[in-house]
C-alpha positions as CSV (number, residue, x, y, z in Angstrom):
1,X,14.3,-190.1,-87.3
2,X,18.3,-190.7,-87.3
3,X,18.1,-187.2,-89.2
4,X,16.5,-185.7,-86.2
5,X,17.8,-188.0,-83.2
6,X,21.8,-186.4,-84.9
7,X,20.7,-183.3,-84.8
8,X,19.1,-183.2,-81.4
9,X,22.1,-184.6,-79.4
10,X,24.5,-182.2,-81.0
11,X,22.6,-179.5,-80.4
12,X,21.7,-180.3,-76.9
13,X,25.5,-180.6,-76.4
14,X,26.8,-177.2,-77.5
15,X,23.9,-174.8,-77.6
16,X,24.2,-171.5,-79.2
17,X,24.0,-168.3,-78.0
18,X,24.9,-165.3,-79.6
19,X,24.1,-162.4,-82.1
20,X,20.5,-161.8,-81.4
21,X,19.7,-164.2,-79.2
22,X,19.2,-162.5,-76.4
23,X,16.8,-160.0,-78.6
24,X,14.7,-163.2,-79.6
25,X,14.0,-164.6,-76.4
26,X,12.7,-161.4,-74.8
27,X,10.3,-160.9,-77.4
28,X,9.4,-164.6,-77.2
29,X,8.8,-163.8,-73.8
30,X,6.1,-161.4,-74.1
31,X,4.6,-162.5,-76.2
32,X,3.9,-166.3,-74.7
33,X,3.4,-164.2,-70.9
34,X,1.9,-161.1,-72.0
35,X,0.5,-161.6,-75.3
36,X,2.4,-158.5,-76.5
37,X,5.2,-158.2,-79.1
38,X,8.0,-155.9,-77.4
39,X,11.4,-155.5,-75.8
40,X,10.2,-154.2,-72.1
41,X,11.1,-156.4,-69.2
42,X,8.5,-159.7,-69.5
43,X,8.4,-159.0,-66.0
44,X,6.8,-155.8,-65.9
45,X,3.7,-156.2,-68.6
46,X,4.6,-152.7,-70.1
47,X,4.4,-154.3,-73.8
48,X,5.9,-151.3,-75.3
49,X,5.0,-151.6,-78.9
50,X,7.6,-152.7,-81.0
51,X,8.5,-154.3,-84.6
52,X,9.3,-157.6,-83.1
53,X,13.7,-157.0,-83.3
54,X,15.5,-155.9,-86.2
55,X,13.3,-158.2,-88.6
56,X,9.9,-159.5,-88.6
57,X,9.2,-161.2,-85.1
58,X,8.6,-164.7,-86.8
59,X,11.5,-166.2,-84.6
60,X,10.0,-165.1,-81.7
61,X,7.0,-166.1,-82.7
62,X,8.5,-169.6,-82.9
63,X,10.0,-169.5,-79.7
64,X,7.0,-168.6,-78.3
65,X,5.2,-171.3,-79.6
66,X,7.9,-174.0,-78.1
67,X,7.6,-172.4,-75.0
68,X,3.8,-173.1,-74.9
69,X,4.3,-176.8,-76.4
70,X,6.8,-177.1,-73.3
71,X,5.0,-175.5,-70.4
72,X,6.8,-172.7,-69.5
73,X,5.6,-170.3,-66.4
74,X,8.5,-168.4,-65.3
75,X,8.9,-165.4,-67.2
76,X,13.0,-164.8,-65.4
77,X,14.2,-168.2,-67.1
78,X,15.2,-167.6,-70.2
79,X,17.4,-170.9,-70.2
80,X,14.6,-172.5,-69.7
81,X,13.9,-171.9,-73.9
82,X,17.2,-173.2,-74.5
83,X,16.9,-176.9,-75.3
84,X,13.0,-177.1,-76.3
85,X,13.8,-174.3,-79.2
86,X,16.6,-177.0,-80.2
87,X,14.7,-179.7,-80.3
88,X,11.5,-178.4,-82.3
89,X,13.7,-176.7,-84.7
90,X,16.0,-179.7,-85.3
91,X,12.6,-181.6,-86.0
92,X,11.6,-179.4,-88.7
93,X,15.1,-179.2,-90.3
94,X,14.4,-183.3,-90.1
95,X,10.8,-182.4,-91.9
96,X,12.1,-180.0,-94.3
97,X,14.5,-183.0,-95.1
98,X,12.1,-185.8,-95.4
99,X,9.5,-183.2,-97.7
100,X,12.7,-182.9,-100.0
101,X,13.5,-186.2,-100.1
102,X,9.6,-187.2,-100.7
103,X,9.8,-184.6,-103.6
104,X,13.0,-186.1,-105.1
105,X,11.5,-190.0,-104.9
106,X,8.4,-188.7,-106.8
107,X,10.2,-186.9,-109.0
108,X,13.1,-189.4,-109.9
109,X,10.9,-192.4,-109.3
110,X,13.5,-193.8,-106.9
111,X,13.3,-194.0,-103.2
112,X,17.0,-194.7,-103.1
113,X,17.8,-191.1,-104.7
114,X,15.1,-189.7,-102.3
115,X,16.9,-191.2,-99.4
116,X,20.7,-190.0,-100.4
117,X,18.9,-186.8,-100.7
118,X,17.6,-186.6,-97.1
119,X,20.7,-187.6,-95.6
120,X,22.1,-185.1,-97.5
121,X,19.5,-181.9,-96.9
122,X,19.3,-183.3,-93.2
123,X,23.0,-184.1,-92.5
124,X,25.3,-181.9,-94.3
125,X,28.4,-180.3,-92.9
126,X,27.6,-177.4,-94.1
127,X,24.3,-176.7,-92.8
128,X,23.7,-179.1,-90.1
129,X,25.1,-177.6,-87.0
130,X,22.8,-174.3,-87.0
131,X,20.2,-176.3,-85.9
132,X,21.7,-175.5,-82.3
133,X,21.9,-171.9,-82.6
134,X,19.1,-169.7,-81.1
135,X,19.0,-167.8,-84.3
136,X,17.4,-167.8,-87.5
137,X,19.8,-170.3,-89.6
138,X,18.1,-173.2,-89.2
139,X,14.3,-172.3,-89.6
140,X,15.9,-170.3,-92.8
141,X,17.6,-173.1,-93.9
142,X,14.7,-175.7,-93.5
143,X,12.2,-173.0,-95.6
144,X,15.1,-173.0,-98.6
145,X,14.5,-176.3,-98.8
146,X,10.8,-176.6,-98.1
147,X,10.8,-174.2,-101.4
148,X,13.3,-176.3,-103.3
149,X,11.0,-179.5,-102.6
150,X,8.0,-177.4,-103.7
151,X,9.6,-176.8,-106.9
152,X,11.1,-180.4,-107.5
153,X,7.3,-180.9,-107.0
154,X,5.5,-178.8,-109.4
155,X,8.3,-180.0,-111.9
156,X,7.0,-183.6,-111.0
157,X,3.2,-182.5,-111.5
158,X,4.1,-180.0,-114.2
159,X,2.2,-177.0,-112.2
160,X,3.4,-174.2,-110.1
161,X,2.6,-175.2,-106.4
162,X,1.3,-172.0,-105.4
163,X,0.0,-171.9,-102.1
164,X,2.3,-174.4,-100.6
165,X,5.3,-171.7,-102.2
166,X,3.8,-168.5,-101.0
167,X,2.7,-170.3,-97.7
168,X,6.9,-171.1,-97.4
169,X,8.5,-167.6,-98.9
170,X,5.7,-165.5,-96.6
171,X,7.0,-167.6,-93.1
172,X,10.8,-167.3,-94.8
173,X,10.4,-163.9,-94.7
174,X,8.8,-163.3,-91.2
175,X,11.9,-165.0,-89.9
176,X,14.8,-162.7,-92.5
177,X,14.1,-160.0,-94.8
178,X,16.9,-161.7,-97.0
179,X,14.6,-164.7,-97.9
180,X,12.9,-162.7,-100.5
181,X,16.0,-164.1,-102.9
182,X,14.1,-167.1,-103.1
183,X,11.5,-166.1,-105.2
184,X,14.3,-165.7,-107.9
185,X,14.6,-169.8,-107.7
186,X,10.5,-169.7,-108.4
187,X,11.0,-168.2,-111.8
188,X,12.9,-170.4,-114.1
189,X,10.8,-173.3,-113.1
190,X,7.5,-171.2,-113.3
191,X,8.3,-170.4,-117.3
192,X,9.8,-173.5,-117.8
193,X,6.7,-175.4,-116.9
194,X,3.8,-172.9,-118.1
195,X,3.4,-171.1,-121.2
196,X,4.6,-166.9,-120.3
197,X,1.7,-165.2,-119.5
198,X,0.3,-168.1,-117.0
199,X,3.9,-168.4,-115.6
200,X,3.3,-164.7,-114.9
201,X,-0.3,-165.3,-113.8
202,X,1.2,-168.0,-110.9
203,X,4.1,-165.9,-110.2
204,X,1.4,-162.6,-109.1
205,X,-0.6,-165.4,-107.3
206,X,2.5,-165.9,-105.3
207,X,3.5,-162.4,-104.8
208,X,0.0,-161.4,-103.9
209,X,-0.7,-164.6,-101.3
210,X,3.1,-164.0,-99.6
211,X,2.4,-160.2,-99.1
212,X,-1.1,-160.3,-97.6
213,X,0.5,-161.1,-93.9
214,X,3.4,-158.7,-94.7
215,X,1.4,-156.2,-95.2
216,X,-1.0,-157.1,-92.7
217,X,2.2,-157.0,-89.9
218,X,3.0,-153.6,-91.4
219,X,-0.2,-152.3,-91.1
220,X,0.2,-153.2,-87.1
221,X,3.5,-151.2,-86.6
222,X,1.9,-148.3,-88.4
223,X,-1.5,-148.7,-86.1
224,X,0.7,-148.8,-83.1
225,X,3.1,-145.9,-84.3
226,X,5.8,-147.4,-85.3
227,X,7.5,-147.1,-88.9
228,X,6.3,-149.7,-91.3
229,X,9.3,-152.0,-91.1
230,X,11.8,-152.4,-88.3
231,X,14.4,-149.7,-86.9
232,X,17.9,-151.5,-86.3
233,X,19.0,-151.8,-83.0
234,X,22.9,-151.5,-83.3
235,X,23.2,-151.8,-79.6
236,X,24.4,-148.1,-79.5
237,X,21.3,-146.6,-78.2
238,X,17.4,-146.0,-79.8
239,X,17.6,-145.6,-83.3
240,X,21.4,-144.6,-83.1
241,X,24.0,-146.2,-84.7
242,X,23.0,-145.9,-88.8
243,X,25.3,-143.2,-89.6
244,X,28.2,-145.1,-88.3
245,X,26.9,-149.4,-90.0
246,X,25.8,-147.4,-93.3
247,X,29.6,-146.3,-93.7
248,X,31.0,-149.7,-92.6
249,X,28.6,-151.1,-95.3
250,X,30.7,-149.3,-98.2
251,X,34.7,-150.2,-97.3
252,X,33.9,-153.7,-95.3
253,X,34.7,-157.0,-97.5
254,X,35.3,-159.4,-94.8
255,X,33.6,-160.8,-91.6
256,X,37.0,-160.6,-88.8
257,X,37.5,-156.7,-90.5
258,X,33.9,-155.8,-89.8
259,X,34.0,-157.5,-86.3
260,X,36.7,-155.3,-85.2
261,X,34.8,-152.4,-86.2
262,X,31.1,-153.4,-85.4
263,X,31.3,-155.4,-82.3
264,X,33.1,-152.8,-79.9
265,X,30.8,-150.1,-81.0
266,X,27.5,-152.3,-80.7
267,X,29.2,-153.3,-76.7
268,X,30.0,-149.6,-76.5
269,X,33.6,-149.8,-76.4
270,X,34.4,-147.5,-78.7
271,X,38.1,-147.0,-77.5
272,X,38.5,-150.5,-78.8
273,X,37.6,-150.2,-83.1
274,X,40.2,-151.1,-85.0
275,X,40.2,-150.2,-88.7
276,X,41.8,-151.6,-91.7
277,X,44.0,-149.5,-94.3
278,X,41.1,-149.6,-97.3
279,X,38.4,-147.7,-94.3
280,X,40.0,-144.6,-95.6
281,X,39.7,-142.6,-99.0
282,X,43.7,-141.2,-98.1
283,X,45.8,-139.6,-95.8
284,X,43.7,-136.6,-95.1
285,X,40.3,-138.9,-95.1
286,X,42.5,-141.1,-92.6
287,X,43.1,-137.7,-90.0
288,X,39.1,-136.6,-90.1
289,X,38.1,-140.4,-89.3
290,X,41.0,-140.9,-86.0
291,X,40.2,-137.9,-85.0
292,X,35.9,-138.8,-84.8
293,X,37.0,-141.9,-83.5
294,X,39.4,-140.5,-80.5
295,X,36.5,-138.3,-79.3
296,X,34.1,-140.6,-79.4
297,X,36.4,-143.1,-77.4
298,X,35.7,-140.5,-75.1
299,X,32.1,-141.8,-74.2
300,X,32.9,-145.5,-73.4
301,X,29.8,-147.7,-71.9
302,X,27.1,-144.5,-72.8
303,X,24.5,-144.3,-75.5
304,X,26.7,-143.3,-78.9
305,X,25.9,-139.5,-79.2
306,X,24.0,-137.9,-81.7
307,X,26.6,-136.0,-83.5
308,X,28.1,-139.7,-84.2
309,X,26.3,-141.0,-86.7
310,X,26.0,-137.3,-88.4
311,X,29.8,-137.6,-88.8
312,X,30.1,-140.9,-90.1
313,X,26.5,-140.4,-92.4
314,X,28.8,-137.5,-93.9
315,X,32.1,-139.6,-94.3
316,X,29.9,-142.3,-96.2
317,X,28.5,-139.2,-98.5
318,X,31.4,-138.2,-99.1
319,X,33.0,-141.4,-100.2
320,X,30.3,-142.8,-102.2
321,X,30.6,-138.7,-104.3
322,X,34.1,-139.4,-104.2
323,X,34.8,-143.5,-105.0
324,X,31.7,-144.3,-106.7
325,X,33.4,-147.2,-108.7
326,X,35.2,-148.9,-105.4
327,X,31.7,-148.3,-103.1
328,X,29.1,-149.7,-105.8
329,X,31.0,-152.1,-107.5
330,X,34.8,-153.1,-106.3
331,X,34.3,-153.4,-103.0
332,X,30.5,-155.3,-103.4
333,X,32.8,-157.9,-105.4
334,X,35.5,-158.2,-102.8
335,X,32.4,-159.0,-100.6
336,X,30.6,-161.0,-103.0
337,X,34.2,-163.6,-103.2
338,X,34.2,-163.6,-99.5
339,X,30.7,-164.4,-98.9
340,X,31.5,-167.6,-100.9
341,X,35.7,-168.4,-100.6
342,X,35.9,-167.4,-96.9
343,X,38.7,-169.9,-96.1
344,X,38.4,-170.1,-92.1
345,X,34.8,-170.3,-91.7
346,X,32.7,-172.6,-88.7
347,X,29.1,-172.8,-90.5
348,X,28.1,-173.1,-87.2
349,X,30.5,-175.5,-85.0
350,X,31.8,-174.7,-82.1
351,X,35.4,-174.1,-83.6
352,X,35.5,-170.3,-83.4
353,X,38.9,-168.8,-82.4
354,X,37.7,-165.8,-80.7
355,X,38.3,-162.5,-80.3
356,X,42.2,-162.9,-79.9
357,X,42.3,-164.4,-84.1
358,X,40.0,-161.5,-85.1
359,X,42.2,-159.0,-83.3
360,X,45.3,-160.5,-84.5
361,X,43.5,-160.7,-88.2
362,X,42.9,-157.0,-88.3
363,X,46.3,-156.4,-87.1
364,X,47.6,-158.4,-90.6
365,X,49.7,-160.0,-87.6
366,X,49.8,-163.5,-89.5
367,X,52.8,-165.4,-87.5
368,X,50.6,-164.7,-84.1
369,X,47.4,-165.8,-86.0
370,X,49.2,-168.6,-86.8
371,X,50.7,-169.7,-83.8
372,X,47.2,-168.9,-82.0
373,X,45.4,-171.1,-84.4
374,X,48.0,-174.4,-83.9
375,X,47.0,-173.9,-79.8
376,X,43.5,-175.4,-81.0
377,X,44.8,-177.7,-83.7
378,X,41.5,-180.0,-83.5
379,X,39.3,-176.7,-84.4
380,X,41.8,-176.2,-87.3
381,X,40.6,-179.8,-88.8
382,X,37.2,-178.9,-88.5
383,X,37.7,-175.5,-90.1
384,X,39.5,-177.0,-92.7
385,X,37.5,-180.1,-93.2
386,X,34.2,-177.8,-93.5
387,X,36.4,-175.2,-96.0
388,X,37.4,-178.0,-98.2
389,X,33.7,-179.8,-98.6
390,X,32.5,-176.1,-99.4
391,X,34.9,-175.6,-101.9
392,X,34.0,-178.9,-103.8
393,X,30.2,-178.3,-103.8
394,X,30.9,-174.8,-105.5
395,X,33.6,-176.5,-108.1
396,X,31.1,-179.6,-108.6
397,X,28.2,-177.0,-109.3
398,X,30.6,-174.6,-111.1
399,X,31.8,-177.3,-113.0
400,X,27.9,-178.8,-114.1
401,X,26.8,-175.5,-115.6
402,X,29.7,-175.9,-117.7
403,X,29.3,-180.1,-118.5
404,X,28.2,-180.9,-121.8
405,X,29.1,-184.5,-122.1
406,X,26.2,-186.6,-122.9
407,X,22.7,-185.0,-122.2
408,X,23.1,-185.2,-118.7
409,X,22.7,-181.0,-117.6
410,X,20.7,-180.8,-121.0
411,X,18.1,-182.8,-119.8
412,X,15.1,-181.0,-120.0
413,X,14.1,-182.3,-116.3
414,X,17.4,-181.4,-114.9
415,X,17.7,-177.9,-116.2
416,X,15.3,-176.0,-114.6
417,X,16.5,-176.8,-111.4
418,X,20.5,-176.1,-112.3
419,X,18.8,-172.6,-113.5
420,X,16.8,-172.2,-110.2
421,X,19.8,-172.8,-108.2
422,X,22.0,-170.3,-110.0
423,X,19.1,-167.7,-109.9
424,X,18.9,-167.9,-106.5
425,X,22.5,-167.7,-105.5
426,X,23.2,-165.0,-108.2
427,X,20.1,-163.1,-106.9
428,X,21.1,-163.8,-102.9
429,X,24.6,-162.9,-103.5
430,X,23.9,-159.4,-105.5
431,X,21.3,-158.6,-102.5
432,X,23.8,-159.4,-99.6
433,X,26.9,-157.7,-101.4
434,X,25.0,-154.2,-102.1
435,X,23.6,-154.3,-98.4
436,X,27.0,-154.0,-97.2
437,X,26.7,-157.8,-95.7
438,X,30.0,-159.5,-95.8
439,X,28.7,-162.4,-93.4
440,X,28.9,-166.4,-95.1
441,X,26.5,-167.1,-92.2
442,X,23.6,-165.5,-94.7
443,X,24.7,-167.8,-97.7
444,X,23.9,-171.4,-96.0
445,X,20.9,-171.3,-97.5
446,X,22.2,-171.6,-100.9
447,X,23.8,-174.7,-100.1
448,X,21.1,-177.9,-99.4
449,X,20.4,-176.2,-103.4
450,X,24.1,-176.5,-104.5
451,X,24.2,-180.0,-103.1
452,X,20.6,-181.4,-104.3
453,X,21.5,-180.4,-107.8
454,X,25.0,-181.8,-107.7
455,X,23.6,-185.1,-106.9
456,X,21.1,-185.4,-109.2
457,X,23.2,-184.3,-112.2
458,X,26.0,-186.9,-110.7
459,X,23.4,-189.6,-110.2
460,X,22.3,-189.6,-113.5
461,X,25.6,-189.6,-114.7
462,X,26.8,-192.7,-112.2
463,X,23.7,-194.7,-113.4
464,X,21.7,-193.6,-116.4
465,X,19.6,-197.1,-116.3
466,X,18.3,-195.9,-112.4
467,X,17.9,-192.0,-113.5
468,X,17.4,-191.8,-117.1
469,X,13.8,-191.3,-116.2
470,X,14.3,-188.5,-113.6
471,X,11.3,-186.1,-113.6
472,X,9.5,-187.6,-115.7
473,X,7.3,-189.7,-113.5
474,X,7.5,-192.8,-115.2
475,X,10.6,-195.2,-113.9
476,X,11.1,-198.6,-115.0
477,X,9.2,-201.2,-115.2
């Protein structure tokens, strides 16, 4: 309950809006007053058909659902989702918490461990203050470690939890498309608990239960003619805007550079993108891409035009023929190391800068960044209080793969779980860096798994008498 009663007030204190936000409560809208899943006005009951926003509409859905639970009538007062949206979703984080802890007690035969591990999963730094966004983090968050207590589980009980793990990865991926890294966490613990071929029997079971209501959701956008999955909405207009993200995706390694470029074009301000030295090939690639940009300055607060994203679909063509080692490998590293070392990042506290640091950022201006940055010198100590803890859970978990004193990470019981963490972040970082996503926002999930396994490796190490027996269900006596 403290878990939940934390998470509550803070987020009832500073609620977030932002991002897609406003996207997810007008679908939510229509469908708790219409019973429709679309963008048109709640107001007017056109219930255009739609995908649900740029992913599958499972936040919505969600919101929906709280507005019911909550009573709502008015179909004008979005605010009125606000605080009931908070307050069921920092109850499941609290769930998702207590399931891992339960897992961890039964699995370590210690309700002490169990406990330091929902404090941890519930209270964390790290991933604790999404929980008053109105966005996806925190639902995401609380399915990574649903899944991560489902496998702590079926290591317990020696058998692969299907249905509650398909169940978890098919609602993880209604709310992101980038929760389908998690499955890479499933399979190290599947073969390490069952011989290959049933391992691979459980693993199909998985796939097959998890895809049923994807495909089922697809089969509804192609009944109501719509494409199978989700068009983007880059703010610039129906189905506009691709040319112009898709060649962002290739030269963008850092969250401020690709906020400068992304977030004037997606408000239509396009006299206002700024671009970084390393956005063009050379001098002549640097002429052809002002030049695109100048005219298209021209057409501030309209719909982007079509010839746009022809342009820019052609600049990204041409660079990929032209750089193909810096746009599929040196630049999905630089992006990779940021996802993970981003030195300035709020993981969801309210101690963002604004648009001033970002603009200062791109302009490499680092004496006014730094001068802007000591006018909010408590935000600083957040930032670098949050920057600091991240930096020791990816040293401590850097430096367990590499511990060989004792038997404590050669444990048979603690192994699979060190692998399943790796395989998910190695499999969640590959998928974020090729997609051109240079966001730490989309690795939080990574983290309750970094910190769970960093405890139980140190726990065992701090007491072997209390942890010698973790995972194998016996304990003392």
């Amino acid at each position: 309950m403290f878990v939940v009663a934390a998470s509550i007030a803070y987020a009832a204190l500073e609620p977030g809006l932002g991002g897609d936000s406003a996207r997810y409560l007008l679908v939510a809208r229509n469908i708790l007053f219409n019973g429709c899943v679309s963008i048109s006005d709640p107001q007017s009951a056109l219930c255009a058909a739609h995908w649900g926003g740029n992913q599958f509409p499972g936040y919505p859905a969600f919101m929906a659902f709280t507005g019911l639970l909550a009573g709502l009538k008015s179909t004008a007062n979005t605010d009125a989702f606000i605080i009931p949206v908070i307050v069921l979703q920092s109850v499941l984080s609290g769930g998702a918490a207590v399931r891992l802890g339960w897992a961890v007690k039964r699995f370590s035969n210690s309700s002490s461990i169990g406990l330091i591990c929902v404090l941890l999963a519930g209270l964390s730094p790290l991933h604790f203050a999404w929980s008053r966004w109105l966005l996806t983090e925190s639902l995401s968050i609380s399915v990574a470690i649903w899944v991560l207590a489902e496998l702590i589980l079926s290591l317990h009980e020696r058998r692969l939890r299907v249905v509650p793990l398909a169940v978890a990865l098919a609602i993880g991926f209604f709310l992101r498309y980038d929760a389908i890294t998690l499955c890479a966490a499933v399979v190290p613990v599947a073969f390490v608990i069952h011989p290959p071929w049933q391992a691979i029997w459980r693993g199909m079971m998985i796939a097959l239960l998890m895809t049923i209501p994807i495909v089922a959701w697809s089969a509804r956008n192609v009944a109501q003619g719509l494409s199978i999955y989700p068009v983007p909405n880059y703010g610039l207009g129906h189905g506009r805007g691709q040319g112009y993200y898709g060649w962002l995706t290739i030269w963008v390694t850092d969250l401020y550079m690709g906020a400068n470029a992304a977030f004037p074009a997606a408000n239509r301000r396009y006299s206002q993108i700024t671009l970084p030295p390393q956005a063009y090939l050379d001098d002549q690639n640097r002429e052809v891409v002002n030049e695109l940009l100048r005219r298209w300055a021209q057409h501030d607060g309209e719909e982007a035009p079509d010839w746009v994203d022809a342009k820019f679909h052609d600049l990204a063509v041409e660079r990929r023929r032209r750089d193909p080692l810096g746009s599929w490998l040196l630049f999905p590293v630089r992006r990779a190391l940021y996802i993970w070392l981003a030195p300035a990042y709020s993981y969801g506290w309210n101690v963002e800068l604004g648009d001033r640091a970002r603009q200062l950022y791109g302009q490499g201006n680092w004496s006014g960044l730094l001068d802007f940055a000591f006018e909010s010198p408590g935000k600083i100590v957040i930032k670098m209080g949050v920057a600091l803890l991240h930096l020791v859970v990816l040293g401590g978990f850097g430096l367990i793969l590499f511990w060989r004193r004792s038997n404590q990470i050669n444990a048979p019981n603690l192994r699979p779980i060190v692998w399943a963490v790796l395989a998910y972040a190695l499999t969640r970082t590959v998928f974020l860096a090729l997609m051109g996503q240079a966001d730490p926002r989309l690795s939080v999930e990574v983290y309750p798994f970094f910190e769970i396994a960093l405890v139980l490796v140190l726990l065992r190490q701090y007491d072997s008498r209390q942890v010698t027996s973790l995972g194998t269900g016996v304990g003392r006596r």
